[in-house]
C-alpha positions as CSV (number, residue, x, y, z in Angstrom):
1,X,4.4,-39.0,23.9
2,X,5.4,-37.0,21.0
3,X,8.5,-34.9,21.6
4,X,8.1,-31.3,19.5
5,X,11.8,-29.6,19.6
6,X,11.8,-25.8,19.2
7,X,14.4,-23.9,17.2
8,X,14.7,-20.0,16.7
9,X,16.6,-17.0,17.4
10,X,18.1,-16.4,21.2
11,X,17.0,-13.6,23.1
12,X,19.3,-11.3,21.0
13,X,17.9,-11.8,17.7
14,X,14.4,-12.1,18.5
15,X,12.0,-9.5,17.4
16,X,8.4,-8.6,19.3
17,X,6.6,-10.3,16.5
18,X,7.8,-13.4,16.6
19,X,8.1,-13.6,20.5
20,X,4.6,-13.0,19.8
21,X,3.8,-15.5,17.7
22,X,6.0,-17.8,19.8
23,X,3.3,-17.5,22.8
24,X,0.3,-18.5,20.1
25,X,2.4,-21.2,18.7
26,X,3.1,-22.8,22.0
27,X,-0.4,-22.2,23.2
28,X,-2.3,-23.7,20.1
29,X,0.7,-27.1,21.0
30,X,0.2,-27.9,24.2
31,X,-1.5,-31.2,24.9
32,X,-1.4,-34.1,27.1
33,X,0.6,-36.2,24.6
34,X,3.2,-33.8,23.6
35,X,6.1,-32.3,25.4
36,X,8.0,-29.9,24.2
37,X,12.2,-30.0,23.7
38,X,14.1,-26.8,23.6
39,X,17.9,-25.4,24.5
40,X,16.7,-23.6,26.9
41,X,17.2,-20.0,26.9
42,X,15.3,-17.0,25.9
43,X,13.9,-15.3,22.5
44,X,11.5,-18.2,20.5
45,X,12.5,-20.6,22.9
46,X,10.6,-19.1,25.9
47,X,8.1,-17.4,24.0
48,X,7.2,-21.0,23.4
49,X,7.7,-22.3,26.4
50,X,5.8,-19.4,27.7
51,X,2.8,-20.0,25.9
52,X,2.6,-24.1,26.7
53,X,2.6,-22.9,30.2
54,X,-0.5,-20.3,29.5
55,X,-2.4,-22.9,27.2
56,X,-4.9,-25.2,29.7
57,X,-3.2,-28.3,28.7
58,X,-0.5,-28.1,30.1
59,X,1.0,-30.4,32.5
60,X,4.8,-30.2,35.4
61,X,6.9,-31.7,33.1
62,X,5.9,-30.7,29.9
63,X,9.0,-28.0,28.8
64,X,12.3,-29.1,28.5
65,X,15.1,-26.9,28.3
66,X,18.3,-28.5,26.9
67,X,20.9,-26.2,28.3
68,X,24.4,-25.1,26.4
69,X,26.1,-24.5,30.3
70,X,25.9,-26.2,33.6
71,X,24.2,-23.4,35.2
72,X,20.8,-24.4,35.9
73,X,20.1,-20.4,36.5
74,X,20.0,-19.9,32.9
75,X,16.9,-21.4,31.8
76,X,14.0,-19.2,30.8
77,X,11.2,-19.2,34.0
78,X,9.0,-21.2,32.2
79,X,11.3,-24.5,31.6
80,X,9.8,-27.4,33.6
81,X,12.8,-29.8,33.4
82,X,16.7,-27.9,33.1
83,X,19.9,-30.4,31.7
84,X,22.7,-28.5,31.9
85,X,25.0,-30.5,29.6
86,X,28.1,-28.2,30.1
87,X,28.8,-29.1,26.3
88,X,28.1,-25.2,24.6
89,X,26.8,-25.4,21.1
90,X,27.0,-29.1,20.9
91,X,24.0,-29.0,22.7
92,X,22.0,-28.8,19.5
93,X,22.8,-31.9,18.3
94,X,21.0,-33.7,21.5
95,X,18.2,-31.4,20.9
96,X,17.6,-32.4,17.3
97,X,18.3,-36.2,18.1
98,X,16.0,-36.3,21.1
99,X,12.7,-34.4,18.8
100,X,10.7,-36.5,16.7
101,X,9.5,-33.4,14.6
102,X,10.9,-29.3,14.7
103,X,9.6,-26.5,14.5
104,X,11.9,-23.3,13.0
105,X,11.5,-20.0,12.7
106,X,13.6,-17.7,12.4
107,X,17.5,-18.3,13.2
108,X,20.7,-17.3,13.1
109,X,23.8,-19.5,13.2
110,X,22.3,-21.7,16.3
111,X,19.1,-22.7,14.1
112,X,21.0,-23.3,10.9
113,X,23.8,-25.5,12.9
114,X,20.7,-27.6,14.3
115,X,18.9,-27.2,11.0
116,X,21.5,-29.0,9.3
117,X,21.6,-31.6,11.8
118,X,18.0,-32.3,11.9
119,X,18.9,-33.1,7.8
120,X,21.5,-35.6,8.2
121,X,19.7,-37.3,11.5
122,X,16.6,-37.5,9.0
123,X,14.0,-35.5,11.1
124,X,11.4,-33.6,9.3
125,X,11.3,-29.4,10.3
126,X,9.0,-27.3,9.7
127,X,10.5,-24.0,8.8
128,X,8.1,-20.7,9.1
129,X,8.1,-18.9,6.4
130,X,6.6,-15.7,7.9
131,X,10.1,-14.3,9.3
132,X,13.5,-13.3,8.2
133,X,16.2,-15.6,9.1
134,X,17.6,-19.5,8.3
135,X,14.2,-21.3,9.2
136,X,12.3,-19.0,6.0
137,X,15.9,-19.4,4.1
138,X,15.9,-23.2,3.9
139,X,12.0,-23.9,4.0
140,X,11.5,-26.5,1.0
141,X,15.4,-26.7,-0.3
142,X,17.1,-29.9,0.1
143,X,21.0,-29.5,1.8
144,X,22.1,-31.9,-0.6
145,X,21.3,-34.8,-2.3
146,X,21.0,-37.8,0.3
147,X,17.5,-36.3,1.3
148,X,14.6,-34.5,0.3
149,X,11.6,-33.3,1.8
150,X,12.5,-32.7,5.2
151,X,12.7,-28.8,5.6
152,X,8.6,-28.3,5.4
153,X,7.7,-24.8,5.0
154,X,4.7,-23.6,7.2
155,X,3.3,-20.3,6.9
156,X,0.6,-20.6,9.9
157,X,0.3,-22.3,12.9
158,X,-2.8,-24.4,11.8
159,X,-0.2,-25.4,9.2
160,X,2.2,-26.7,12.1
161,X,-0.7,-27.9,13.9
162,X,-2.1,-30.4,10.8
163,X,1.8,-31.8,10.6
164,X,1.9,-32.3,14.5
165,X,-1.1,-33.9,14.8
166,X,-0.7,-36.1,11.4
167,X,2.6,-36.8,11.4
């Protein structure tokens, strides 16, 4: 089972547009083999989440919200499985550690703190380039000099699709 962990703007900081292409992204994922990681909450995180639960392969079990409280309550309606760690922003580290590949897009100081530790955990993201924020920033830089290669910028979601399914 391939694990697929979703990083972007909160509810806050998420425009219609990329809600929008949230729902397509998570639509176009969805499959028997994959499930999808996420912390939880609303903006890119439930469009996604959203669209795996519209897409015909989807399965209970399949979303996986990764909570920053304890209250269960807080999860977007369309998270199949809550953790509440109770642990804040330290979530994000479990997130990135428990995806074998990220997607980005978008992102304010959440997706860059998760961003960075997807770099020194050594797991490849791929950062849309088709919106403003940390994911479009950092698409195709290195952080520094122990890696390379790891922040893949994607401008489509038959980009993201190719690396899913390939990599």
């Amino acid at each position: 089972m391939k694990k697929i962990g979703i990083i972007g703007p909160n509810k806050t900081m998420c425009n219609k547009q990329l809600y929008t292409f949230g729902v397509q992204i998570g639509k176009k994922i969805a499959s028997k083999d994959r499930i999808i990681l996420c912390g939880g909450l609303g903006g890119f995180m439930e469009a996604v989440c959203r669209g795996v639960k519209q897409s015909g392969n989807t399965f209970n079990g399949q979303t996986v919200g990764i909570l920053p409280d304890e209250n269960e309550s807080a999860a977007n309606p369309f998270v199949d499985i809550m953790i509440p760690t109770g642990i804040g922003i330290a979530r994000n580290v479990i997130l990135i550690r428990s995806s074998d590949i990220i997607i980005a897009a978008g992102g304010g100081a959440g997706t860059l703190s998760e961003i960075a530790f997807a770099w020194q955990l050594g797991k490849r993201v791929l950062c849309v380039t088709l919106f403003e924020g940390w994911a479009e920033e950092l698409a195709g830089q290195n952080l520094d000099n122990r890696k390379s290669g790891l922040l893949i910028p994607v401008n489509s979601i038959e980009e993201i699709l190719q690396y899913i399914t390939n990599g």
